[in-house]
C-alpha positions in Angstrom: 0.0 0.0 0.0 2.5 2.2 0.7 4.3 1.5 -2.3 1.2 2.4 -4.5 0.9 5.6 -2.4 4.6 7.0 -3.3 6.6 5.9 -5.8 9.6 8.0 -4.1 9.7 9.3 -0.4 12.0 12.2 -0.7 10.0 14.9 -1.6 12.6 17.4 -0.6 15.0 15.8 -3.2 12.3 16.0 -6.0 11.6 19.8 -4.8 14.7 20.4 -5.5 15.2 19.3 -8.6 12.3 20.6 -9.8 13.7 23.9 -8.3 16.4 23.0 -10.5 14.6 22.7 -13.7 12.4 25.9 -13.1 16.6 27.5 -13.3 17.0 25.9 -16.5 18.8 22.8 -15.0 18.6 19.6 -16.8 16.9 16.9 -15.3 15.3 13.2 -15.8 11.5 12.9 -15.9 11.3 10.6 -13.8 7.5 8.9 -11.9 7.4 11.1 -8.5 4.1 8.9 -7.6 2.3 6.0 -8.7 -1.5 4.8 -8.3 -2.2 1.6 -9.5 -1.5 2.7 -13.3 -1.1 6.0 -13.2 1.6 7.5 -13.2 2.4 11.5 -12.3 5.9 12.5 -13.3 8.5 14.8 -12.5 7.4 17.6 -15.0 3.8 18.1 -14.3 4.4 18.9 -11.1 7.4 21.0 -12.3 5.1 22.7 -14.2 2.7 24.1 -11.6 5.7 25.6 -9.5 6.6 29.2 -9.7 10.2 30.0 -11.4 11.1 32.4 -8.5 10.5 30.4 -5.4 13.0 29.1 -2.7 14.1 25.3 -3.0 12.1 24.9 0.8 8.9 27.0 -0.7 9.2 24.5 -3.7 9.5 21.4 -1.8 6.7 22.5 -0.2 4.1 23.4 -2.9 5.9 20.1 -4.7 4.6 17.8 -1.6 1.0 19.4 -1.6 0.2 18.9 -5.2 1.4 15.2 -4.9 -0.5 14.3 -2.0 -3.8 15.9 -3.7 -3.3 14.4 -7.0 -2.5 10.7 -5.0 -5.7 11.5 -3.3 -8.0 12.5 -6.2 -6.6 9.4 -8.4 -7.2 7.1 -5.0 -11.3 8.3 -4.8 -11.2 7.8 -9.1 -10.2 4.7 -8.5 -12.0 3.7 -6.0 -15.5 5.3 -8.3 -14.3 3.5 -11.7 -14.3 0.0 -9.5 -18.2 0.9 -7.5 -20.3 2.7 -10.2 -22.0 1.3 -13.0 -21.6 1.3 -16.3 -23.9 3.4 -17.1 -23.2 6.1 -14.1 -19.0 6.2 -15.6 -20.6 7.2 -18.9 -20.2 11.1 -18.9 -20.3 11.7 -22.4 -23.3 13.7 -22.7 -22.4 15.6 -20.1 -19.3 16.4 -21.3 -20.6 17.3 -24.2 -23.4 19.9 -22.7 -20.4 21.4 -21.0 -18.0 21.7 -23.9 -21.6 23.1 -25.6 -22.2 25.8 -22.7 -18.5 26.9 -22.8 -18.0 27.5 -26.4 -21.2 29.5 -26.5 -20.2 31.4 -23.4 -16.8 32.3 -24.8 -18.3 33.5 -28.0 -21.2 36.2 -26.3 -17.6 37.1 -24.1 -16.0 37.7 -26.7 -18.9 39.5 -28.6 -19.6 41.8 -25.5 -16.2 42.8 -25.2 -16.4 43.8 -29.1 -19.9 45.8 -29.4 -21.1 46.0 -26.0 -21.4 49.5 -24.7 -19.7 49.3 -21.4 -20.1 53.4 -20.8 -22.3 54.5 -18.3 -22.4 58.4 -17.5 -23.5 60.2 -14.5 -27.3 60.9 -16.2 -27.9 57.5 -16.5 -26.6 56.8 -13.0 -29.0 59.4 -11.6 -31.6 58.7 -13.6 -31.3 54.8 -12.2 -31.0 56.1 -8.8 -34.1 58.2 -8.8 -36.4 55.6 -10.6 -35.1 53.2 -7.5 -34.3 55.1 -4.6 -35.8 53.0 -2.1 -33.2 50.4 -2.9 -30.5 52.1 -1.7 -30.7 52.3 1.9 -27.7 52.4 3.9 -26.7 49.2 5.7 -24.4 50.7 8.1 -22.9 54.1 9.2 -21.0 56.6 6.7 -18.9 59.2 7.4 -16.6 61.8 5.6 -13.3 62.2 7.7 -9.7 62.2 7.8 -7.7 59.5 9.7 -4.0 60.4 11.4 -1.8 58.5 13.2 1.2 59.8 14.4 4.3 59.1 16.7 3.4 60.3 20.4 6.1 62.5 20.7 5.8 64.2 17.3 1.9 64.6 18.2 0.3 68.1 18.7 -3.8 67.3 19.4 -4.6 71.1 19.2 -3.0 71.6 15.7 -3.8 68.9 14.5 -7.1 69.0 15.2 -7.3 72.5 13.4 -5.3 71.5 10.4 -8.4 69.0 10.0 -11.2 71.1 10.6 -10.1 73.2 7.3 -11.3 70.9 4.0 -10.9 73.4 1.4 -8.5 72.3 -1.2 -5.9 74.3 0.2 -6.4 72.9 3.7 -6.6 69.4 2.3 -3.2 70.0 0.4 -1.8 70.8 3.8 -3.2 68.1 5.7 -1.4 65.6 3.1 1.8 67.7 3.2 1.7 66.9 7.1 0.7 63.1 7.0 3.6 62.5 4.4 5.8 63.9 6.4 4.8 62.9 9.8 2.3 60.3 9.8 2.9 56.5 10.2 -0.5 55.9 8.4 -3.7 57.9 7.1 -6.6 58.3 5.1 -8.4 61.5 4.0 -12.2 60.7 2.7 -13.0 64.3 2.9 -14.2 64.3 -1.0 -16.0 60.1 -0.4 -17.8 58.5 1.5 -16.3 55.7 3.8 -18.2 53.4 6.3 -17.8 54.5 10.0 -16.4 50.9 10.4 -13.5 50.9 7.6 -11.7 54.0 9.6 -12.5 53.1 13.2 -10.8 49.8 12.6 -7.6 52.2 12.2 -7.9 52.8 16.0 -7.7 50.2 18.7 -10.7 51.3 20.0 -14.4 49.8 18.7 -17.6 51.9 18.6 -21.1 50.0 19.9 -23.4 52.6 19.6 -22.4 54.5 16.1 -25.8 56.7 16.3 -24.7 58.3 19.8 -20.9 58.1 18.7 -21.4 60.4 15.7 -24.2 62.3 17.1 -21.2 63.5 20.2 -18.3 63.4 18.6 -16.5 65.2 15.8 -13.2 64.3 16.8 -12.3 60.9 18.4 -8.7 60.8 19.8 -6.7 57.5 21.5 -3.0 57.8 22.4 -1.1 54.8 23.6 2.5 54.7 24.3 3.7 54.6 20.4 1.0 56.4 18.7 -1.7 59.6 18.5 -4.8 58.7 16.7 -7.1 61.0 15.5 -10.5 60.7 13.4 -11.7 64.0 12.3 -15.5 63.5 11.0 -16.5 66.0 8.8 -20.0 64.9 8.0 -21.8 61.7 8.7 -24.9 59.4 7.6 -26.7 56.9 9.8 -27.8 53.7 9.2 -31.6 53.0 7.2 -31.2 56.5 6.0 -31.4 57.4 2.1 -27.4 56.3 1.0 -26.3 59.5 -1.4 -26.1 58.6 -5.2 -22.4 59.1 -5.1 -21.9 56.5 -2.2 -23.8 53.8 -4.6 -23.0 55.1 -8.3 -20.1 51.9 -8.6 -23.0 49.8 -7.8 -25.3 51.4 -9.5 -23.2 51.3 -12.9 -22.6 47.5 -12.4 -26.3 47.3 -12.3 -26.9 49.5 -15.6 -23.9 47.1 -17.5 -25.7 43.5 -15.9 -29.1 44.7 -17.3 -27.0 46.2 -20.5 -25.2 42.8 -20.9 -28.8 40.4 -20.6 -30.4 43.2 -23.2 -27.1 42.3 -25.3 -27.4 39.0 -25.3 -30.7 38.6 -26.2 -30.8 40.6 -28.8 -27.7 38.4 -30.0 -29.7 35.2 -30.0 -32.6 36.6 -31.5 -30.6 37.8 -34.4 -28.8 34.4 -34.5 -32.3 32.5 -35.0 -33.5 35.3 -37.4 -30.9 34.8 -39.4 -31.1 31.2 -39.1 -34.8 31.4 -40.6 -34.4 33.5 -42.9 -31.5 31.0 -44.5 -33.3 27.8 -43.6 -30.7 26.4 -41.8 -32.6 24.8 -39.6 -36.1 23.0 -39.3 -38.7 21.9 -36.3 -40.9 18.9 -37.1 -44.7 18.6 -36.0 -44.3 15.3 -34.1 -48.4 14.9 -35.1 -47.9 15.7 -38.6 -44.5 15.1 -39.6 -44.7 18.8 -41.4 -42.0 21.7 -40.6 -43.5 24.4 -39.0 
């Protein structure tokens, strides 16, 4: 048994070499594992490891491929001797599938040709409006800036003015700072970000972002390393009407997904059009025998 599991043991030596032959090195192809009468060899699984790994990286990714294709061969094997006949035979299926993914390469390949994949703010609005109760807000949003700073290069009271000023000016000045100073950031004075996605900047968590935002436009944390500070400029709460900008990315996929099943249809209709009108194909009566 053991012998059918591995043909060789030393998968660190066959790492290795196949290490080796991702370099350019020469090397035989020699049967790395056996299962009954199959057979995987040396330069398949060369072939699925990465040129620029180490020899342990490779040894490793090396051993894990061989253990899964031992075990997928073992369960085949195991199927092929227990199912029928009949249940082995997948050649209807594989035709259906080869079917399904010629066709869905060709309407790919047709909607990245003549599909309009534009969408402009109008339409986005326009899609917004005729919708609007389907874009609720599912959490908290806010429009802030994000510092954190070394301690000792920390100054709360400036810093906390510098961030009250979101003109374009004071925005320019708040980046000139943070590049200079700042250990991390994030300005979403211009977007809208949820509450959550800055908060988790700080290690601090908010339980109750209704009374949070409604008391506080700055929150601060210092710790022996750092100064935190989240400026919020302007905030949204959760179940309120989300702003069209806030969803326009999802609004545009929907526009394309209802774009792309137009597309299509049209493409099949014209496909069977065109097929009647050259009579290239026919549909019996089964109670007649007559084409319809």
């Amino acid at each position: 048994m053991f012998k059918s599991f591995f043909k060789y043991n030393t998968l660190i030596l066959t790492a290795v070499v196949i290490w080796g032959c991702n370099l350019g090195m020469p090397a035989d192809d020699k049967v790395v594992a056996e299962v009954g009468s199959k057979k995987l060899i040396l330069s398949e699984v060369a072939s699925v490891i990465p040129n620029n790994l180490e020899p342990e990286d490779s040894a490793v990714m090396a051993n894990d491929y061989i253990r899964k294709w031992v075990r997928q061969e073992l369960v085949l094997q195991k199927a092929e001797e227990n199912l029928s006949t009949e249940l082995k035979n997948v050649t209807r299926e594989l035709e259906e599938y080869r079917k399904s993914l010629i066709i869905f390469r060709y309407k790919n390949e047709l909607m990245a040709q003549r599909m309009d994949t534009v969408v402009n703010n109008s339409e986005i609005k326009d899609y917004y409006a005729q919708n609007v109760e389907n874009f609720k807000l599912a959490k908290a949003i806010v429009k802030a800036v994000f510092i954190k700073v070394p301690t000792d290069l920390a100054n709360p009271s400036m810093l906390k003015e510098l961030t009250s000023d979101t003109s374009a000016p004071g925005i320019n000045e708040i980046r000139d700072y943070c590049l200079r100073y700042a250990k991390s950031f994030g300005i979403y004075t211009d977007q809208w970000i949820e509450l959550d996605a800055v908060m988790q900047n700080l290690p601090i968590s908010v339980e109750n972002p209704e009374q949070f935002l409604s008391r506080n436009q700055f929150v601060e944390h210092t710790d022996p390393s750092y100064y935190y500070l989240v400026a919020i400029q302007d905030y949204m709460l959760r179940s309120k009407q989300a702003p069209v900008e806030y969803v326009a990315d999802k609004i545009k996929s929907l526009i394309l997904n209802r774009r792309k099943i137009t597309f299509l249809k049209e493409v099949e209709d014209n496909i069977f059009r065109e097929g009647r009108n050259k009579n290239s194909f026919k549909i019996y009566n089964s109670e007649t025998d007559e084409t319809e």
